[in-house]
C-alpha positions in Angstrom: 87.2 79.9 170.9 90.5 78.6 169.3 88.5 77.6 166.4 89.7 80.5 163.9 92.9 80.8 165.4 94.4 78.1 163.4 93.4 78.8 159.8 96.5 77.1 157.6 96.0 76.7 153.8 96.5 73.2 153.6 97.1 74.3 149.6 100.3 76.0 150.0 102.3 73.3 150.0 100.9 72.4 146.4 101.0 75.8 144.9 104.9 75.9 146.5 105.4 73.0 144.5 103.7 74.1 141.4 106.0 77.1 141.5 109.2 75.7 142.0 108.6 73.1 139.2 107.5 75.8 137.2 110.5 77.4 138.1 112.7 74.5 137.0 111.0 74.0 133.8 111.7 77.5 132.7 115.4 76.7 133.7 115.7 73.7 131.9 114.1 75.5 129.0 116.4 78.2 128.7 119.4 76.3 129.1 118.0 73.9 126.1 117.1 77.1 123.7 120.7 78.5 124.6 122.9 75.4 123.7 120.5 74.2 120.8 119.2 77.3 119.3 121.0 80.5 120.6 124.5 80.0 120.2 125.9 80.1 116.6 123.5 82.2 115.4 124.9 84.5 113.0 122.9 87.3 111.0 122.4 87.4 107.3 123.2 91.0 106.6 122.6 90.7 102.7 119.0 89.5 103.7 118.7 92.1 106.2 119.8 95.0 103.8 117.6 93.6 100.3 114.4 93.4 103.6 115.3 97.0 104.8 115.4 98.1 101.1 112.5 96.8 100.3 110.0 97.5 103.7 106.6 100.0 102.5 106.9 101.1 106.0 109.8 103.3 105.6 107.7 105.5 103.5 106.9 107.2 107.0 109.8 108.9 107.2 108.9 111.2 103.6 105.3 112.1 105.0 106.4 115.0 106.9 108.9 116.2 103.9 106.3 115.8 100.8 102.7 115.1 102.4 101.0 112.2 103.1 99.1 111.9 100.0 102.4 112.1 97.6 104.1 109.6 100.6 101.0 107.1 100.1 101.5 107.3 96.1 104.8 106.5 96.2 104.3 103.1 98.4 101.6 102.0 96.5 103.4 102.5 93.5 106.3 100.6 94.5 104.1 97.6 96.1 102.3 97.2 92.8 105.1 97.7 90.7 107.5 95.7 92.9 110.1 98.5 92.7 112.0 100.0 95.9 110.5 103.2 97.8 113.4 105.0 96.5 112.8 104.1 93.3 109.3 105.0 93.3 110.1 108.4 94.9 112.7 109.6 92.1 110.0 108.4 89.7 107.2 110.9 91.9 109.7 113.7 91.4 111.9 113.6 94.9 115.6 113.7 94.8 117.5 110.1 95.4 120.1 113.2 97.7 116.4 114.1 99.7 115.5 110.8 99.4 118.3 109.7 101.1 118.6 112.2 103.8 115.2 111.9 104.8 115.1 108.1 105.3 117.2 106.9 107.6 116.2 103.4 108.8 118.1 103.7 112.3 116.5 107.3 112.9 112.8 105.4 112.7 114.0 103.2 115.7 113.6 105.2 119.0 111.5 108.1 119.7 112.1 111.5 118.4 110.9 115.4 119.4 
């Protein structure tokens, strides 16, 4: 009768193991990224400007102001061309003032109504 009464997981020890080593490796990882890799790192806001400038995507932000189909002409414009959006834009008729009130880089970053 005392048969089932005693049903230890003679594994749990292992997988306890397994789990704090796990544990420690991630430790001694993040502590190695941090004082090799993290710390120092400085951005390149020149690069990150001349990339925003130059990113398709934020042709987005025109569809709802000129259409999609006028939107989609001016990116593939500027892509083949190599030009910026706003660049192509002025050259499809929009405003560099509109064009510049509509696109706002930081406004495309959270959620909106």
């Amino acid at each position: 009768g005392s048969q089932g009464n005693f049903q230890l997981n003679v594994f749990k020890p292992v997988m306890a193991h397994a789990v704090l080593e796990s544990i420690r490796l991630l430790a001694d990882g993040s502590r190695s990224f941090s004082a090799h890799c993290a710390v120092g790192i400085e951005p390149n806001l020149e690069r990150i400007a001349a990339n925003l400038e130059s990113n398709l995507m934020l042709v987005t932000a025109l569809n709802r102001h000129i259409g999609y189909d006028l939107a989609a002409k001016i990116a593939k414009q500027a892509h083949k061309q190599g030009t910026s959006l706003r660049e192509s834009a002025v050259a499809n008729g929009v405003a560099g003032e509109d064009f510049d009130r509509w696109v706002i880089p930081g406004d495309m970053t959270h959620p909106s109504a």
